[in-house]
Structure formats: structure tokens, C-alpha cells
N, C-alpha and C positions, 0 to 999 in steps of 0.2 A: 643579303648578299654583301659580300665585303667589296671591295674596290678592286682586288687580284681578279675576283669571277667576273664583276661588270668589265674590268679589261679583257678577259676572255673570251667573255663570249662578242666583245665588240673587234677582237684579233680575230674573229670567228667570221663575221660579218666582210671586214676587211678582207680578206683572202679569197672570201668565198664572193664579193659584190661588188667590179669593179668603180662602181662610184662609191663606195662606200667609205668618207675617209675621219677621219675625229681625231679629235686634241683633249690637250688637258679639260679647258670648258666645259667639254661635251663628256669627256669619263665624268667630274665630278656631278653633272646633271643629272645625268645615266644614275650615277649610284646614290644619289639623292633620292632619286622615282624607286629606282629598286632595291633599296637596302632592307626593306621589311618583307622582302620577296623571298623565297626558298630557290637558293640557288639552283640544286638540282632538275627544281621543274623547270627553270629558264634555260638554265642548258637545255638541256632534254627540247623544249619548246625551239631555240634556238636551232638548233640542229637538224629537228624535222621542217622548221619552214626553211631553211637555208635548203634541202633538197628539194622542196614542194614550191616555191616561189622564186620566179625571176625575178624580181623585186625586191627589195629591202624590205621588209618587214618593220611595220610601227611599233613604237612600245607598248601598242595594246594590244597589237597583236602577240605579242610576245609574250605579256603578263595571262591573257587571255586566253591562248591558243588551245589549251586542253584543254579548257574550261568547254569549249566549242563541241569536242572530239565525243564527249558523254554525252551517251543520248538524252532524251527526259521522259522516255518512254517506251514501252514495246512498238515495233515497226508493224508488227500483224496487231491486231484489236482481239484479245481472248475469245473463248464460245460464248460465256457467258454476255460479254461486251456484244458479240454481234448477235445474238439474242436479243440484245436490247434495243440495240439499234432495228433489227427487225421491225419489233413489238412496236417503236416510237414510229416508224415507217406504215406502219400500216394504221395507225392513230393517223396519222397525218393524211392516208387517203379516206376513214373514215370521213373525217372533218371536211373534205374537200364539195365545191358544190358538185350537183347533180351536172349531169351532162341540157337538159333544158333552161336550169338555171345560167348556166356558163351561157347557151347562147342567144340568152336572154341579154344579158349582159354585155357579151362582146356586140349585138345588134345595135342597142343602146351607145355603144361606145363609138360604132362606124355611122351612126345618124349622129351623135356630136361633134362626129370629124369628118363629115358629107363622103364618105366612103362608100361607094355604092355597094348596096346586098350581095353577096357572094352569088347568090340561088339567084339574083336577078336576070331576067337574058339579056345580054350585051345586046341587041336589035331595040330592046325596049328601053337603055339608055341611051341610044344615040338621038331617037323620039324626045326624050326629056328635057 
């Protein structure tokens, strides 16, 4: 970007964000960070968070902003994807313990933490 578009798009800012104010300093800054930037994305970028944000927008958001907007993926998962997912889902209840293992287990785990038995009768804990 040249100095003409970093003033631009900060003329941009200015009009459109009542605190938004800058000086020489601040353009020369401004076009330092973005001179290897493609002006048009920053406009373009500019523009759409100047409607979408009550806020000033950072300059990474700025540099950043479409980068965001691309997805990095399909939002639904293919057939064959959830096919897979199936397949690995029912691997995992394979693997899983048996239902007397499990309450072999959790037994164990409420005699470590004096939890009384579930199946215990409450008349014969208050005895104890």
C-alpha cells in the first residue's frame, strides 16, 4: 500500500469512528505495518468491519480480517467422513468395559471414598 490508501482508509475510519483521530505519526506508522499489504484487501477489509464493528478495528484485524471469513473446512462432515465416524464410534463401544466390570469398579471407587452402596437400605446405614 502506498501512503494515499493507508490515508484512505484511516479517512475511512475517521468519519465513520467518532474517536478515531491520527496525525502525521500515526499515517507514517500505519504505512510502515502496511506497505507490503494489498491495498484492495484492506480497503475491502476496512469497509466491511467499519459496518460490522462499533469499535475501531486493530490493525490485525484489518490485515487479518478475510483471512477469518474462509472457512477451513466443510461445515457438514461427507458420507463417507460419517461413515467413519460411525465405524470409530462403535470401535469405542466395542472397547468399552462390560456392564459388571463397570460396577465392579465404580464399587471399588465408593469403598475408597466411603460412599455408601447405592443397593444398600438407608435403615441399615443409619445402624452402621
Amino acid at each position: 500500500m502506498n501512503k494515499e490508501q493507508v490515508f484512505e482508509v484511516m479517512s475511512l475510519f475517521k468519519e465513520v469512528y467518532n474517536n478515531f483521530h491520527f496525525d502525521q505519526t500515526k499515517l507514517n506508522t500505519w504505512h510502515r505495518l502496511l506497505k507490503d499489504k494489498d491495498p484492495e484487501v484492506i480497503l475491502q477489509n476496512a469497509e466491511k468491519l467499519s459496518l460490522e464493528s462499533k469499535f475501531v478495528p486493530s490493525l490485525s484485524e484489518l490485515v487479518h480480517y478475510s483471512e477469518a471469513e474462509i472457512p477451513s473446512g466443510p461445515a457438514v462432515p461427507t458420507a463417507e467422513e460419517t461413515q467413519e465416524m460411525l465405524r470409530e464410534r462403535a470401535r469405542n463401544r466395542q472397547n468399552a468395559a462390560s456392564p459388571e466390570v463397570r460396577e465392579k469398579h465404580l464399587a471399588e471407587i465408593r469403598r475408597i471414598l466411603n460412599i455408601p452402596d447405592e443397593k444398600e437400605n438407608p435403615d441399615d446405614r443409619a445402624t452402621s
